[in-house]
Each structure stands twice: as C-alpha cells, then as structure tokens.
C-alpha positions as MATLAB code, in Angstrom:
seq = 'XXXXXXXXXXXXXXXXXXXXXXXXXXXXXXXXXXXXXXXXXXXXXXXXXXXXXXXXXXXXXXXXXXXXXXXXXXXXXXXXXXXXXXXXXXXXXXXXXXXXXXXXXXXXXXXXXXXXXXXXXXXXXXXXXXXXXXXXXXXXXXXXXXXXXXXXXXXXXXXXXXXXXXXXXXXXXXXXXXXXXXXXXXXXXXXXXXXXXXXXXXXXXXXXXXXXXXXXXXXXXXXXXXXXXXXXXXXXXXXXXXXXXXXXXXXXXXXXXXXXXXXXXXXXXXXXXXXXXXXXXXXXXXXXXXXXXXXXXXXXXXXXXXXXXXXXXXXXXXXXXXXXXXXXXXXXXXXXXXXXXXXXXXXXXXXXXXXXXXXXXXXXXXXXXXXXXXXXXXXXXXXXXXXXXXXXXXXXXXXXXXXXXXXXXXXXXXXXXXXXXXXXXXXXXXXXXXXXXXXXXXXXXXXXXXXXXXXXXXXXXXXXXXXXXXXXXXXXXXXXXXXXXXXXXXXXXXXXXXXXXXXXXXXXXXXXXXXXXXXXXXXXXXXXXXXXXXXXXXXXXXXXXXXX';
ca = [
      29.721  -10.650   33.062;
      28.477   -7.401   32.298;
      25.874   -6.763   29.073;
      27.221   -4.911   26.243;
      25.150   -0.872   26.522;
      22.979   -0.998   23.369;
      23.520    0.994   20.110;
      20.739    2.551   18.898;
      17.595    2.463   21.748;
      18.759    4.019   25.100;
      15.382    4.497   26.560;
      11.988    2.293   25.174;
       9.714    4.222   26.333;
      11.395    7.503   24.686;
      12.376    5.720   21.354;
       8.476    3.949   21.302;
       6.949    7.338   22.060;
       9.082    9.598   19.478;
       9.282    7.320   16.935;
       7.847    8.332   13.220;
       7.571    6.609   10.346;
       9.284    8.018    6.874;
       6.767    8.027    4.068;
       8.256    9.187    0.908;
       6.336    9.012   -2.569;
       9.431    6.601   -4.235;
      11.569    4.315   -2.493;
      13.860    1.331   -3.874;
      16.161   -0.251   -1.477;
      18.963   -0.666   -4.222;
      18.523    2.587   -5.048;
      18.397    4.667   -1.856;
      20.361    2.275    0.367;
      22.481   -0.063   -1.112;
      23.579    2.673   -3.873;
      24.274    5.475   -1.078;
      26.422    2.802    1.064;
      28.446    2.686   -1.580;
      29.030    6.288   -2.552;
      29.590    6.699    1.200;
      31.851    3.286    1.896;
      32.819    1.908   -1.495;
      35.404   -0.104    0.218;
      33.327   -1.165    3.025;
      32.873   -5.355    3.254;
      29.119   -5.333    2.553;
      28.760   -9.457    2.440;
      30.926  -12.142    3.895;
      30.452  -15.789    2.310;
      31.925  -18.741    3.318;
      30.289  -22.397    3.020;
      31.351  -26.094    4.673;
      33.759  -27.058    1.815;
      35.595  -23.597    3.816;
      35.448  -21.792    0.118;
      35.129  -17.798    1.102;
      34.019  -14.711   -0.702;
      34.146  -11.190   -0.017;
      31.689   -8.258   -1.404;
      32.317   -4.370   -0.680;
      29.441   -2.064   -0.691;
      30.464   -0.745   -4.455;
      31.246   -4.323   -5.409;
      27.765   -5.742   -4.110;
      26.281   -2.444   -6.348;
      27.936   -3.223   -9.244;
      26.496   -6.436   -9.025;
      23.302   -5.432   -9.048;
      23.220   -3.239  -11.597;
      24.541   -6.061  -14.070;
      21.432   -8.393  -12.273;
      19.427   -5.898  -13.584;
      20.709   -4.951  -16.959;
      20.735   -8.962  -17.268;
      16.699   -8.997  -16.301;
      15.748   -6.438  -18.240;
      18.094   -7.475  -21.860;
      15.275  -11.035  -21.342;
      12.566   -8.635  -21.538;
      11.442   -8.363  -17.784;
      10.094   -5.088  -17.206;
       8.708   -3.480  -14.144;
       5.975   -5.671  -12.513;
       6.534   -8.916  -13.471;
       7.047  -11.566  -11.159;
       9.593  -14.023  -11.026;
      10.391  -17.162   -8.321;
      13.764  -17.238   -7.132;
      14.539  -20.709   -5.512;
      18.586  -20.915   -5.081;
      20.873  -21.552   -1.752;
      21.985  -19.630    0.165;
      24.937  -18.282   -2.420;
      26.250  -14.751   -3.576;
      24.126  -14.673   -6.445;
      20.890  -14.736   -4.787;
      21.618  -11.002   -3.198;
      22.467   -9.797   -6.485;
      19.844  -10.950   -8.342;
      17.040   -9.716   -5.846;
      18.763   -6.235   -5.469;
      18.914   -6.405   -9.400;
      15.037   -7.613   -9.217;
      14.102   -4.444   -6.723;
      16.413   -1.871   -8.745;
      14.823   -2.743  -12.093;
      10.446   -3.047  -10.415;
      10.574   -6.701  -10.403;
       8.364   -8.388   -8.254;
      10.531  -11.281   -6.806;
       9.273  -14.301   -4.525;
      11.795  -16.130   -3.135;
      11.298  -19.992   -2.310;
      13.459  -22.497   -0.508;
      15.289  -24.934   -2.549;
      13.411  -28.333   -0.389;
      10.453  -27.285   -2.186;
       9.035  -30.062   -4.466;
       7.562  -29.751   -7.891;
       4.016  -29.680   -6.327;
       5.031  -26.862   -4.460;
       6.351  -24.930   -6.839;
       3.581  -26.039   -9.648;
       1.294  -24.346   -7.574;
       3.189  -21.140   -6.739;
       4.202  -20.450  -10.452;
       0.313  -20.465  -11.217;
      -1.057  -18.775   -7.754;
       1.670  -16.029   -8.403;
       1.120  -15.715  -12.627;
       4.865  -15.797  -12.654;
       6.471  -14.467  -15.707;
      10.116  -15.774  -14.488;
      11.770  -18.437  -12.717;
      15.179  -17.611  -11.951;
      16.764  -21.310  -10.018;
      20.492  -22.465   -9.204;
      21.458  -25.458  -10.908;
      21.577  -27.887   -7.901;
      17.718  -27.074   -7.931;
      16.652  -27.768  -11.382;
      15.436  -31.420  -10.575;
      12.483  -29.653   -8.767;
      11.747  -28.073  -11.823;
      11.507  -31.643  -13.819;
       8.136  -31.053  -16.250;
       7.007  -27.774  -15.388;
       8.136  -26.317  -18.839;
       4.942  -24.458  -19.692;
       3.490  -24.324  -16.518;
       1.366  -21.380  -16.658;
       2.625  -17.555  -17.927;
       6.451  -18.628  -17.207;
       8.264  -17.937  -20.417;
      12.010  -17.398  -19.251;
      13.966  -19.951  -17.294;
      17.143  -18.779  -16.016;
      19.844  -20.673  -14.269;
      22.774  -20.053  -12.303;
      25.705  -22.111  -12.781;
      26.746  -24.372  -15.436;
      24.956  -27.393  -17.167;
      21.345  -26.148  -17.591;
      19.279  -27.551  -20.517;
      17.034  -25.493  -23.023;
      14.611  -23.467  -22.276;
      17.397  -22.235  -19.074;
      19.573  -19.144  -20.131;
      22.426  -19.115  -18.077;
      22.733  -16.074  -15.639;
      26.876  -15.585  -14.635;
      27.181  -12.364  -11.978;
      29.597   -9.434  -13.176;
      29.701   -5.902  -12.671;
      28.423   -3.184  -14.607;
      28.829   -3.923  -18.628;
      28.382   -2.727  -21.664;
      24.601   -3.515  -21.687;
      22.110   -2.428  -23.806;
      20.035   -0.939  -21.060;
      22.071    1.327  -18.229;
      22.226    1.865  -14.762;
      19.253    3.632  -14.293;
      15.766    2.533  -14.458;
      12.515    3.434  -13.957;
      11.836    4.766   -9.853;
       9.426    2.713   -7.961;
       6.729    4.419   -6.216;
       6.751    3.549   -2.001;
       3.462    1.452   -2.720;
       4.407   -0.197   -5.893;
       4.591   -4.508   -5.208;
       7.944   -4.813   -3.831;
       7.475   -9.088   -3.207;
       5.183  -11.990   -2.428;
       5.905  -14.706    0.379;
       3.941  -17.442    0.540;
       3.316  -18.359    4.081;
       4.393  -21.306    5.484;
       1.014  -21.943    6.924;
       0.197  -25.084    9.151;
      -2.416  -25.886    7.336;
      -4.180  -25.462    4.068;
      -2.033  -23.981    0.683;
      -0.043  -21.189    1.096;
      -1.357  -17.973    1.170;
       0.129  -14.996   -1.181;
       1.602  -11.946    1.039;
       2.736   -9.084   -1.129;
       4.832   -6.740    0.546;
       5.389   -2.862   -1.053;
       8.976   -1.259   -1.123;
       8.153    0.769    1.831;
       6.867   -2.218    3.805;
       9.573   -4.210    3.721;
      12.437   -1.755    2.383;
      11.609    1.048    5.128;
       9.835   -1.254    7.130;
      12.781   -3.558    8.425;
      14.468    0.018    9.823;
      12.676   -0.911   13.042;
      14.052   -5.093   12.567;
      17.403   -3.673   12.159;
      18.190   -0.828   14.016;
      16.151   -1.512   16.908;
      15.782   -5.410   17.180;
      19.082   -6.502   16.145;
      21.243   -3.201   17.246;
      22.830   -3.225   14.100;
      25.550   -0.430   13.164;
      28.350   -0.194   10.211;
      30.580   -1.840   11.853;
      28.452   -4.855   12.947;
      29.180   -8.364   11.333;
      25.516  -10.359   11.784;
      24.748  -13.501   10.686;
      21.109  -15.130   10.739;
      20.450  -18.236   10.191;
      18.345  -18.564    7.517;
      17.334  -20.089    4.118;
      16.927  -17.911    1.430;
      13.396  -19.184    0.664;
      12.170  -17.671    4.397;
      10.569  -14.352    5.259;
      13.616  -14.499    7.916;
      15.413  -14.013    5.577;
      14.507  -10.708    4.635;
      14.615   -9.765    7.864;
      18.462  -10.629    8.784;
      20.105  -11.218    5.362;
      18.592   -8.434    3.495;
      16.514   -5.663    4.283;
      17.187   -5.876    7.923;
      21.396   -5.242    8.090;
      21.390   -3.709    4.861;
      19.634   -1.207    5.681;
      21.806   -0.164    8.815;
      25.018   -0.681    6.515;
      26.314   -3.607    8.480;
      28.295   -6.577    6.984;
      25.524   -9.580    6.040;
      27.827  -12.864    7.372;
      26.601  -15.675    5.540;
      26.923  -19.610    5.811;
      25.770  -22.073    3.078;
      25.335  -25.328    4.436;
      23.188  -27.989    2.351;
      22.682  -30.879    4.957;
      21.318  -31.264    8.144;
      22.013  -28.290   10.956;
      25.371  -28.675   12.739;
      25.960  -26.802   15.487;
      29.504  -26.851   16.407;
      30.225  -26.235   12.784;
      28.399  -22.930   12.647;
      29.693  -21.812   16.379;
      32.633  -22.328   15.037;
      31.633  -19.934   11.552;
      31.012  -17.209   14.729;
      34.162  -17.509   15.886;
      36.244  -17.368   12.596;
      33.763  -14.989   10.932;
      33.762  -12.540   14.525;
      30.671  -12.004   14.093;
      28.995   -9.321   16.856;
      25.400   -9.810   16.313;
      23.988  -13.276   15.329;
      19.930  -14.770   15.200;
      19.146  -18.214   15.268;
      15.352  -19.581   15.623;
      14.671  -21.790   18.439;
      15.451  -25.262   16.954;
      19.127  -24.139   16.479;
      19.385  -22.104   19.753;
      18.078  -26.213   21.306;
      20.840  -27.213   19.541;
      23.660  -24.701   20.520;
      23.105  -25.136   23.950;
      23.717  -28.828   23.750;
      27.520  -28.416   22.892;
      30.117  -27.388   24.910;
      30.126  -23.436   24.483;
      33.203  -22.812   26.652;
      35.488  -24.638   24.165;
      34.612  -22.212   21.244;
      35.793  -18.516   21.148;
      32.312  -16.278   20.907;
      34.206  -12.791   22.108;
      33.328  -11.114   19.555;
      29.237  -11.477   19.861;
      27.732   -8.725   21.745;
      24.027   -9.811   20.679;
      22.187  -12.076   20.012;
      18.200  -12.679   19.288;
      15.927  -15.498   18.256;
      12.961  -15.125   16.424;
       9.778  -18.192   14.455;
       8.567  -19.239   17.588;
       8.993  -18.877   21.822;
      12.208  -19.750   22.925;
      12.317  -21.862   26.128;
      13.877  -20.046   29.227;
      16.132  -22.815   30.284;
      17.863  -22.436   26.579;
      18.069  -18.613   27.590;
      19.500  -19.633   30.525;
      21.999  -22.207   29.603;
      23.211  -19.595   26.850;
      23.234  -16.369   29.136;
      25.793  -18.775   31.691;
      27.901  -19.017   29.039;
      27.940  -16.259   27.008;
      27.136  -13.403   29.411;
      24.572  -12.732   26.526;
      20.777  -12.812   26.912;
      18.816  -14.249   24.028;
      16.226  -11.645   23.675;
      13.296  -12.683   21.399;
      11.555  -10.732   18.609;
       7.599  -11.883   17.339;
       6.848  -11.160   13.795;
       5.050  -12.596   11.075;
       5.878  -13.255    7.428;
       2.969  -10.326    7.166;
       5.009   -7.841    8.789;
       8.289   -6.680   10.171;
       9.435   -6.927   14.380;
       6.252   -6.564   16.196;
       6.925   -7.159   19.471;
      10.371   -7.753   20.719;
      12.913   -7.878   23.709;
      15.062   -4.701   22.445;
      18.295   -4.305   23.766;
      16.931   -1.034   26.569;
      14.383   -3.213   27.754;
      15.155   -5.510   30.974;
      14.947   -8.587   30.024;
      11.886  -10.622   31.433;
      12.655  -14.267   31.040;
       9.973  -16.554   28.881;
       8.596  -12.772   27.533;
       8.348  -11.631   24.134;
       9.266   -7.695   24.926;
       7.561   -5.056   24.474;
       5.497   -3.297   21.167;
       7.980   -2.065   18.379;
       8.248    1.842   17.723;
       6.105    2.542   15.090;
       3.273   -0.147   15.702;
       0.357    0.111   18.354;
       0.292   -3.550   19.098;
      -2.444   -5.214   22.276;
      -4.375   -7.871   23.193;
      -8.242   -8.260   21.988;
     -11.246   -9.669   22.219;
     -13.581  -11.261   20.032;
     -15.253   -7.951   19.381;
     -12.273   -6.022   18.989;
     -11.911   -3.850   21.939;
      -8.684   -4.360   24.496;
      -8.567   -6.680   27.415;
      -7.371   -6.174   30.709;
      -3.626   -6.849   31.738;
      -3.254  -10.513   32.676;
      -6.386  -11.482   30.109;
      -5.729  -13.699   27.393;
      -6.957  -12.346   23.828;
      -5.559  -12.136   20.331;
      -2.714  -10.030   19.382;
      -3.737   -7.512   17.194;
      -1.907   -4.123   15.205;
      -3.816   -0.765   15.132;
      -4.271   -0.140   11.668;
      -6.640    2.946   11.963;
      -6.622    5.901   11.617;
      -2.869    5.324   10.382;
      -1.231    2.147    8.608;
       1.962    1.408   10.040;
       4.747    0.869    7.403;
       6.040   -2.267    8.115;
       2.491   -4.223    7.360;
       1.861   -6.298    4.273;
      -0.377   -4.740    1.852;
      -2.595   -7.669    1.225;
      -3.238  -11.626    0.841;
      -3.536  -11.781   -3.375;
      -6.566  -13.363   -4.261;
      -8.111  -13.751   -1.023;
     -11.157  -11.925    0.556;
     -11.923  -13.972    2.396;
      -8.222  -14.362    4.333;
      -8.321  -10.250    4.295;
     -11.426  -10.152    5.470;
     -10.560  -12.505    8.483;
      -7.230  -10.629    9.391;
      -8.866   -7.372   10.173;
     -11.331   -6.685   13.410;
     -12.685   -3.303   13.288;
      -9.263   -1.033   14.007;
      -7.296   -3.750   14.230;
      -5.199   -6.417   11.998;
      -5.262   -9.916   13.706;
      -1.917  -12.110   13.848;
      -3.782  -15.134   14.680;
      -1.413  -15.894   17.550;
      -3.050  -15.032   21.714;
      -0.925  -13.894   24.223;
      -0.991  -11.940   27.564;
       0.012   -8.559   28.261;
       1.146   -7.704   31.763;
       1.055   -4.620   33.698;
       3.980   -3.563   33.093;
       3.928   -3.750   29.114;
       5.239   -7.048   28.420;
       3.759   -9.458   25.792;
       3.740  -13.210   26.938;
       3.026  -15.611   24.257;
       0.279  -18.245   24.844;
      -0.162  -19.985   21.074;
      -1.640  -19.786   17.734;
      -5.503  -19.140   17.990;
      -5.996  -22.543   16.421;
      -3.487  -24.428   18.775;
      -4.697  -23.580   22.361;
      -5.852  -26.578   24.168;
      -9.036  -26.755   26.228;
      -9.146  -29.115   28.299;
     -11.451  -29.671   31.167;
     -13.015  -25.835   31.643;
      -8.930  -25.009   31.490;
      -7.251  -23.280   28.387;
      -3.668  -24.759   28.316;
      -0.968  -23.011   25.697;
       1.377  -25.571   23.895;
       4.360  -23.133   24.748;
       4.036  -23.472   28.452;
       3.744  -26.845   28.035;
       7.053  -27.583   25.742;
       8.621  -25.207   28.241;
       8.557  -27.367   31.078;
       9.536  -30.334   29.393;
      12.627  -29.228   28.102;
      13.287  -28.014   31.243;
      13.674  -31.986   31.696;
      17.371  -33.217   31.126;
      16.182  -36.186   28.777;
      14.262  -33.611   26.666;
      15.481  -32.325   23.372;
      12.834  -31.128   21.573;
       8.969  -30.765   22.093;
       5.537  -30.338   20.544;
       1.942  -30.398   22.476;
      -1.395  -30.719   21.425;
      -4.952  -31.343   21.979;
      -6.455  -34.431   21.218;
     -10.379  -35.391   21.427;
     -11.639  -36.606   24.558;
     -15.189  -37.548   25.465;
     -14.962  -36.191   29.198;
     -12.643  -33.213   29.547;
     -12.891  -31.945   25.669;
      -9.155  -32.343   25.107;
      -6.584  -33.988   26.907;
      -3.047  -32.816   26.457;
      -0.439  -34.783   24.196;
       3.376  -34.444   24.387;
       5.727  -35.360   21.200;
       9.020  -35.962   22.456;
      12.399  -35.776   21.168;
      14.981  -37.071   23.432;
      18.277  -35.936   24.203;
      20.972  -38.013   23.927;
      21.892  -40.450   26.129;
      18.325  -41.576   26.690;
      16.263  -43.739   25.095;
      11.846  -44.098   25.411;
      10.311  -46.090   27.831;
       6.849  -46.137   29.759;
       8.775  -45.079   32.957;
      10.459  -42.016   31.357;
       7.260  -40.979   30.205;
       5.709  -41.182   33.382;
       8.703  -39.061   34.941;
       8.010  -36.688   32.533;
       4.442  -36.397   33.207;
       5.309  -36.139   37.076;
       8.078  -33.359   35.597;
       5.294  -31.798   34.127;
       3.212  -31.730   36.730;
       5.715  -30.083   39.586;
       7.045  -27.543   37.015;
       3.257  -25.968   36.122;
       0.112  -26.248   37.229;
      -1.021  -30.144   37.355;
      -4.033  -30.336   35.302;
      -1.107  -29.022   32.189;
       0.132  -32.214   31.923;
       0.838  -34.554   29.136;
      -1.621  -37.585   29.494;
      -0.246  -39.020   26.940;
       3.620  -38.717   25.748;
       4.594  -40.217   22.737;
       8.313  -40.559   21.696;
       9.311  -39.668   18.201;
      12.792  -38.930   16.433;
      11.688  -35.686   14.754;
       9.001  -33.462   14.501;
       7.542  -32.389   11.277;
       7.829  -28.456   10.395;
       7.503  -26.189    7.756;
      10.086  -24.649    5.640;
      10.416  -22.412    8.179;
      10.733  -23.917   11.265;
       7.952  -24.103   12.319;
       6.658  -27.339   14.169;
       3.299  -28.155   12.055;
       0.677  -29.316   15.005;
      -1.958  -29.809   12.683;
       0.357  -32.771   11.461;
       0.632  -34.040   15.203;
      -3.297  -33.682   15.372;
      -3.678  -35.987   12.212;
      -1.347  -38.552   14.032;
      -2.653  -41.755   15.596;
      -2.159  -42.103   18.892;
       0.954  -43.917   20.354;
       1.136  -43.404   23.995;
       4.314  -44.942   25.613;
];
C-alpha cells in the first residue's frame, strides 16, 4: 500500500528553512478566520457532531459564525467585557465551540476545564484564575455544589435546562436582536487570548496564558503542517474539551486551515470499535488519537471496519510504542507519525508528512521554532548526547510559545536557560535531525552508573503479547541508586502470576540492553493519569511495593 503524497510540506528542509512567522498588531481568530471562512464558504460544513445515543448535528461555516456572534452578544448583555476571565467546563457538545469563539470575538479570556474535575479542582482554579465567570453544562453542575461565592465569580451560566439560581440559562441561536451588535472591540496580537492549567504530575496546576497570536496564529504550524489539513479534510481528534489537545485538533488547529472539525461525545469509558466505527460513518481523512487509544485500536480487528477514507493519521501526549505503529501501518497502509508539544506551546517537534518516517522517533523541529538538545549550562550537545529539549527564544520569540506561567517567578524563572525555554522533557538528537524521546527530566531512572528512560522501557514490554499497557519507574535502592519497576496492564486473555513476570523480565532483557530491566513487575488493572492522559509516575513512585 502506497502513502497518500502530503498536502501542504513537499520538502522539510525547504518548508523549515523558508518558513516566517506572521506578526500583525490585532488578531482574533473569530474575527479573521472563522468570519472570512464564512464570507468565502458560507455553505461549507464547518462542524460535524454526532454522540453514542447516534443523535447528529451539522454546522456550516456561516452557521458556526452566526453562532458566535449571538455567544457573544449573550456574554457581553451579562456584563462581561474584554478581559475577564471565565471557566468553561462542558462536554464535548456544540455549544462549547460557540461559546469560546463568542468568548475570543468579544476579548474574553476563557479557560476551559474537563468536566471529571471535582469541586477541589475547580475551587482552586476559580481563585488561582480571579475568574469573573463560570460558564458549565448542566450534567456538570454537581461539581459546582457550594462554590456560590467562591472568590470574584459573580455570573453563573448554564447550558441546558434545569439550573437553579444564581445559573442564567445560556440557549445557542444566531445573530438577534441584541442590545450590543456584531462588532466589538479588536484584540491586539498580545492581548490574553486563554489560560490552561497544566495537568502537571505533580504539585497544583500551574496557570499558562496563551495570547491570540500564540495560539490563534500559532496552531498554523499544528494544522497545516502536522496534521496536513486542507478544506476539504474531515479530522477528528480525540479529545476532551477541558485539554490543551483540544485546542490543537478541535479548534485552533483545523479551523484555522478551514477543514470540517468531526466530533464524538462519548461520556463513559473509551470504546474503540465504537469510535472506528464514528471514522468510518463520519469518512473522516485525517484523525489523532493519543497513545492510550492508539493501544486500544490496535487491539480490535481493523480489517472488519471500513477506514478508506483516512489518509492520516498522528498521535500526540506522550511516545507512542513502535509495535502499535506497526500493527496500525499493516493494516491501514498508514503510518502513525507523532507530534511533541506541550500545553505551553503549539507542535514542536513532529513526524510531518515529507519527512521519512523513522520508527520510535519524534520527527524533526517545526518551521518556525529552533528547537535542540542542552546542557545544564545551556549550550548544545553533540548528536547522540542526551540533554534537555529546549526552544530558542532569543534574539526572536517564536509565535506559537505561551506568554507566561501567572503568578509564578519562580516556574518562569526555571523554564528559561540563557537563550533558551526548557520543556522539561530530555531526548536525543541524531545526526541526521531526528528527535528521540528519552523522558521527563524528573522521570529518568539511574540506576547503577546507567541512565534508563521509562519510554524505552514500556516499549519493550508492550512489545510482549500479554502486555496492554505500561508504566516504569525508579524506586530507591541502597546498592545501585534505583532499580527499575514495571506497572503492568495485561492484555486480555492473561492473567498475573510470578512466572509471567519473570517472562517479562527475560522479555525485557532480550529486547534492550539487560541491565533495563524491570526488577520488579507489579500487575495492576489501571494506571492512574491526568486529565490528559498522561500516566502520573509520581503516583507510581508514592506506591508501595508489590512485586509479583
């Protein structure tokens, strides 16, 4: 099976090289992209809904602006005016696209959150953030059970039907007969655009606020580049609304190349054959997934669903294992090609659709970003030396970077090294370009005079038939500093014993070099992660030890 040619990057090197970033003094995404799609393709389908009940909705470019605008004039007739800040926490429904676009169009400052947050969690992100707003669905409103008062939130508004006082009831439309009109006032390119809070793996959440040219222009390169998206794509990512990933593939990222956003609300555990099936009926051509689905996809039985119309697909949160790559590539004829990012930034590093593919890689620097590996003091290591990777900042900021941590010196004083802004994750750059991903800073093991990456790790145990899922870490040890421990998830079929761990161990040991291994392998039924995803090691660390 032959690779579809790519859309938009022919040559790297060329693209990498020429590339320029667009700094104009205003930019608003509803405004200069969503608005022009419109004028241009009023008819076009802009976003295709559909959840598990098999309920559908369609949204053309004008109908998705009219939208909007009524989001906005709805915002603004509650007195929100350019610069506040309100949370969004809502599934992954219509509404939530209007309401942000309506949020950007009219200055807000929006910050989205994922709907398993607790009241804790949001407690603390209403007062980190002084939110002014909290704009929720209805199915989330438990979570918001006392928090009446909670700091400077004076307007509670809900979506759907049923809300108690102090929640005004928000119901989409198009344009009315508001008091305030289409137009408001233009947002500078630097003006607060949103604030994430990362999903950290330990301590609180730190507060990333993103301008309208970081993320608005920014996700160009996420877009165009990474996902290969044109008009006439239909992508889907899998994502939940409360995610910086989000942004990437539900938002900014197609949006701003004009293609159809496919989405899928689901409320309950991931189910794979349900959403290959959602490709199939939905035809979409360009779909990302982060590496806990992709583990799952690969586990059906891909033949017996119709995925013709993809052309590519990407993963992105954390390394994807190559025998997942593998397994999908035999039957799809599509490689997986992975993208690095960071709820900080936009694509990094990715494997773009011109570059050969170079299985177990990351890819290769995004245009527009100087990205290498360095050293403690900041200067670049040699191909094949491990370091931290690290974005030139100086003498120009590249567009796509968050504009700062609120709050915290200390965290933005800890991010930058001379020229250079840290990611906190190490890898290896090879000779001929290509990043190789070794772990966060914090997560690489040492263990007897050796430095040992989780990834590689995981890696070669799910390269193990009886392995589903993985997670490695360091633990203490008196005489080698840390030995290496294995959580494992088993596939089904299989069930723990001290004799399958020991095969694994022996597994370990013939896939990568020996003194890698697991020394101890503990079997669990899930591991814990964070709201995105991400498997949360320093969890694992705090875990007694259980050695089968």
């Amino acid at each position: 099976m032959t690779a579809p040619s790519p859309r938009n990057m022919r040559d790297y090197a060329a693209t990498h090289r020429d590339f320029r970033w667009e700094r104009p003094e205003h930019f608003n995404f509803s405004v200069d992209v969503v608005d022009r799609h419109a004028r241009e393709r009023p008819e076009s389908l802009a976003l295709l809904w559909s959840d598990e009940s098999g309920r559908s909705q369609r949204f053309t470019w004008q109908g998705v602006r009219q939208r909007s605008v009524h989001a906005a004039q709805f915002l603004a007739g509650l007195g929100l005016k350019k610069g506040d800040r309100v949370f969004i926490m809502m599934p992954r429904i219509p509404e939530w696209w209007f309401l942000v676009l309506g949020c950007i169009r009219a200055g807000i400052v929006f910050m989205p959150g994922t709907p398993m947050l607790t009241v804790k969690d949001i407690r603390y992100r209403l007062v980190a953030a002084d939110a002014n707003a909290v704009i929720a669905d209805v199915s989330c409103l438990d979570s918001f059970e006392g928090l009446a008062g909670t700091g400077r939130v004076e307007t509670w508004v809900a979506v759907g039907e049923g809300a108690p006082a102090p929640w005004v009831r928000y119901q989409s439309g198009t344009v009315g007969t508001a008091a305030h009109g289409e137009t408001f006032a233009p947002t500078r390119a630097e003006d607060p655009l949103l604030i994430y809070f990362t999903s950290g793996t330990t301590g609180m959440p730190k507060l990333v606020l993103h301008t309208h040219a970081s993320y608005g222009l920014g996700h160009v390169i996420t877009g165009k580049y990474w996902l290969d998206l044109t008009p006439e794509d239909r992508h889907l990512t899998l994502s939940d609304t409360g995610w910086a990933k989000c942004a990437w593939g539900k938002l900014f990222g197609p949006w701003s190349q004009g293609a159809c956003n496919v989405v899928y609300d689901f409320r309950g555990r991931f189910d794979a054959p349900k959403l290959l099936k959602v490709l199939a009926s939905q035809q979409v051509t360009t779909f990302c997934a982060p590496p806990t689905a992709w583990r799952a996809m690969v586990l059906q039985d891909l033949k017996s669903f119709d995925l013709t119309s993809l052309r590519h697909t990407v993963s992105a949160g954390e390394p994807l294992n190559p025998e997942v790559i593998e397994t999908w590539k035999a039957a799809t004829g599509l490689h997986i090609r992975e993208g690095y990012g960071q709820t900080e930034t936009v694509v990094l590093v990715g494997m773009f659709p011109a570059v050969e593919p170079r299985m177990g890689s990351m890819g290769k620097p995004s245009p527009g970003f100087v990205v290498s590996v360095i050293d403690d003091a900041g200067q670049e290591v040699k191909d094949g030396q491990e370091g931290d990777i690290a974005v030139r900042v100086v003498p120009e900021r590249p567009v796509g970077l968050f504009q700062e941590y609120l709050g915290d010196a200390a965290a933005n004083a800890a991010c930058r090294r001379g020229d250079w802004y840290v990611t906190g994750d190490r890898a290896v750059r090879d000779a001929e370009g290509y990043f190789w991903f070794v772990g966060r800073a914090d997560d690489v093991i040492k263990t007897s005079g050796y430095r040992v990456g989780p990834f590689e790790v995981e890696s070669a145990l799910l390269e193990h038939e009886a392995v589903a899922e993985s997670a490695v870490i360091g633990v203490p040890d008196e005489k080698i500093g840390q030995r290496v421990k294995a959580f494992v998830v088993l596939a089904p079929g299989f069930t723990p014993s001290r004799d399958l761990a020991k095969e694994l161990q022996e597994h370990v040991k013939r896939t990568t070099a020996p003194y890698k291994y697991p020394r101890e392998v503990e079997f669990v039924t899930e591991l814990p992660k964070t709201v995105s995803g991400k498997i949360r090691r320093a969890e694992l660390r705090a875990t007694p030890s259980k050695p089968e």
